[in-house]
N, C-alpha and C positions, 0 to 999 in steps of 0.2 A: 775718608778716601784720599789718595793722593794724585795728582795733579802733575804731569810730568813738561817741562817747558824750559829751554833757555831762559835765561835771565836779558832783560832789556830794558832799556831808559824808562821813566818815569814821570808824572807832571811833576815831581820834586827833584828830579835830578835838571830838569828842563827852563827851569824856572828860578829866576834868581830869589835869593831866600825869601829877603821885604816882600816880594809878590805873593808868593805861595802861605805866606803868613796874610798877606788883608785878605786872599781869596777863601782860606780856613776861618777867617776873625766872619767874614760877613755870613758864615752858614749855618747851622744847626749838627752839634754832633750828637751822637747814638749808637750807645753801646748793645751787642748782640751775645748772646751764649750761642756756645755748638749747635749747630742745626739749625740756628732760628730766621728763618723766612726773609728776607732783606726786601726784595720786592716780588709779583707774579708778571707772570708772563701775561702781556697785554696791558699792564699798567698803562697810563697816559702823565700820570704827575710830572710836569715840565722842571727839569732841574740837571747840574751834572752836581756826581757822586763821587767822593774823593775817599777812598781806603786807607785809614789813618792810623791802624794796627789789626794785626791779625793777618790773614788773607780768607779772600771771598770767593768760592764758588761756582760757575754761570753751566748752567745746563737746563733740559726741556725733559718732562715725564711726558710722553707717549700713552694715547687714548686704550693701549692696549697693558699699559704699565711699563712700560719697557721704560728705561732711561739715556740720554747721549750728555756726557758733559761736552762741555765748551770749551770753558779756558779760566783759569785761575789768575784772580787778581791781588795782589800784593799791597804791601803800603806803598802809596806813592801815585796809583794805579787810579784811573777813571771810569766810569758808565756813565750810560744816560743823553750823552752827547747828540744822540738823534734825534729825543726830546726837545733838545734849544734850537739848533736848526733844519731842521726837518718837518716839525711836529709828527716825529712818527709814533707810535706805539712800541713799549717795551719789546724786545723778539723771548726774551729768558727770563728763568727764574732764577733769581738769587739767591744764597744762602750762607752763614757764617761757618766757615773752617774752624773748629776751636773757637774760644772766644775773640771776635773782632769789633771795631769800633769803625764806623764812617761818619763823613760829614756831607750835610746837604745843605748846597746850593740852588737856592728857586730862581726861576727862570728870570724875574725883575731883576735880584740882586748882582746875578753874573754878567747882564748885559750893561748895568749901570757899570759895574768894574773892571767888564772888556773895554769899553769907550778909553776909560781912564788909563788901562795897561796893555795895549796892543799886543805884546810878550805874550798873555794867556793865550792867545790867538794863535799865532808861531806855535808855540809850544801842543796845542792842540791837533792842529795840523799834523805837526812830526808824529805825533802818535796814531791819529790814525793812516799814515802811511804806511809807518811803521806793522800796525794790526793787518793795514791790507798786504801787506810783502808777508808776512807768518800765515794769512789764508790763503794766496795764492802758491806756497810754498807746500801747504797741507793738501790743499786740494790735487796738486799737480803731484804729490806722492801718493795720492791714494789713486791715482791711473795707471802709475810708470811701474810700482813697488811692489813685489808681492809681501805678501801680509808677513814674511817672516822676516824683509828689509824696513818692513814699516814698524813694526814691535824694534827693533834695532834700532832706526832712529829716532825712536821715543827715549828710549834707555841712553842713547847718547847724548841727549838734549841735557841731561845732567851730568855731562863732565864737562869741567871746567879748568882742567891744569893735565901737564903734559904727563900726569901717570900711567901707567898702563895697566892699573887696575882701579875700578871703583865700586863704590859698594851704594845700589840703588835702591831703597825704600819706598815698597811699592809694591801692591797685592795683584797678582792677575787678573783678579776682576776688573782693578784702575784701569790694566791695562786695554782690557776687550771694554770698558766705558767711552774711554777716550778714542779707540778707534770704530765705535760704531760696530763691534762683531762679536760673534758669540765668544765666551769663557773658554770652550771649548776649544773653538779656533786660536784662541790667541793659545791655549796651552800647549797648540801641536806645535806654533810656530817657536815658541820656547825651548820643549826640549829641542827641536832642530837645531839650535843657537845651541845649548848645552852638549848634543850629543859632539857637536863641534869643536867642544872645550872651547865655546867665546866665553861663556858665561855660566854660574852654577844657582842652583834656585832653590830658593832657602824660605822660610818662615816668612812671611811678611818683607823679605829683602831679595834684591838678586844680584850677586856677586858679576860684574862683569870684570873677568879673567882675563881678557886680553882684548885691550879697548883698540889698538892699531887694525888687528883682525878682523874686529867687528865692523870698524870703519873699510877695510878692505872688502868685506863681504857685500856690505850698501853700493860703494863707489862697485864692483864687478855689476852688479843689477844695472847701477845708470848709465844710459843712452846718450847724457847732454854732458857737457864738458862742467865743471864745480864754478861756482862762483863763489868770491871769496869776500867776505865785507872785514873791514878791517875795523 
């Protein structure tokens, strides 16, 4: 399945090299195939998780089967971190995207090498600010939005240069997982976007036709003035 999200910092883009290199040296790597289990939901194993190729996964199966993804993590990319301080229990289930590899850090070895490199700390922090500005971000589109602006700034979340057209890889079902709503619904909200000429829908892809349009169509929905991070 695909995973649709901006692109954002990294504990390797965060972290000057030497760091990110002894905080990899002191852990345990583990390579995974397609589909295969990373952690379950409820785990308690105290440690942070570093995504070292591939990308990873995070969602919850529902006692009725039903499924909600989360949020896709990349190389570079962390879990676990509530584990070290918190002691909380895992919230998700993980899984490998394609073949991925991680590396684990146990709870001893990471706190012996925060003492030593304050930076892992800084750099921890930013990110999870960072995760809480993208949920408060999610949550607050999913009150203000209707479901056919909310499908639109999914599909916009993957452009990334001043074209006006892109081409999105990505099956409606990604689409109605990642927002919590039926197949159904996301497909009405699509042809709406189509019948529109934003965007045309294709095999596994969805051509957006006119990315300025689609962006004007979200900004006519919202109420609060744009903030803009530079």
């Amino acid at each position: 399945m695909k995973v649709l999200r901006p692109k954002t910092k990294t504990l390797t883009d965060l972290l000057p090299a030497e760091v990110m290199e002894r905080l990899l040296s002191t852990g345990t790597a583990k390579r995974y195939a397609d589909g295969q289990i990373i952690q379950d939901r409820g785990d308690r194993r105290a440690g942070l998780t570093i995504v070292t190729a591939g990308e990873v996964v995070a969602g919850n199966v529902g006692r009725d089967g039903s499924f909600l993804t989360s949020a896709l993590l990349r190389v570079g990319e962390t879990f676990g971190e509530q584990t070290l301080f918190s002691d909380l229990r895992r919230t998700h289930t993980l899984w490998a995207q394609g073949p991925a590899e991680i590396t684990f850090v146990s709870a001893k070895a990471f706190f012996r090498l925060l003492e030593q490199e304050p930076s892992i700390a800084h750099a921890l922090l930013t990110l999870t600010v960072q995760r809480n500005y993208e949920m408060m971000d999610f949550i607050d589109s999913q009150r203000r939005f209707s479901l056919r602006a909310r499908v639109a700034r999914l599909l916009l979340a993957t452009v990334d240069t001043d074209d006006n057209h892109s081409t999105v890889e990505c099956r409606q079902e990604d689409l109605a997982l990642m927002l919590g709503v039926s197949r159904v619904a996301t497909g009405k909200a699509l042809k709406q976007l189509e019948g529109k000429d934003l965007i045309t829908l294709r095999y596994g892809h969805i051509d957006i036709d006119d990315v300025a349009g689609l962006r004007a169509m979200v900004a006519g929905e919202d109420q609060f003035f744009e903030v803009e991070n530079d």
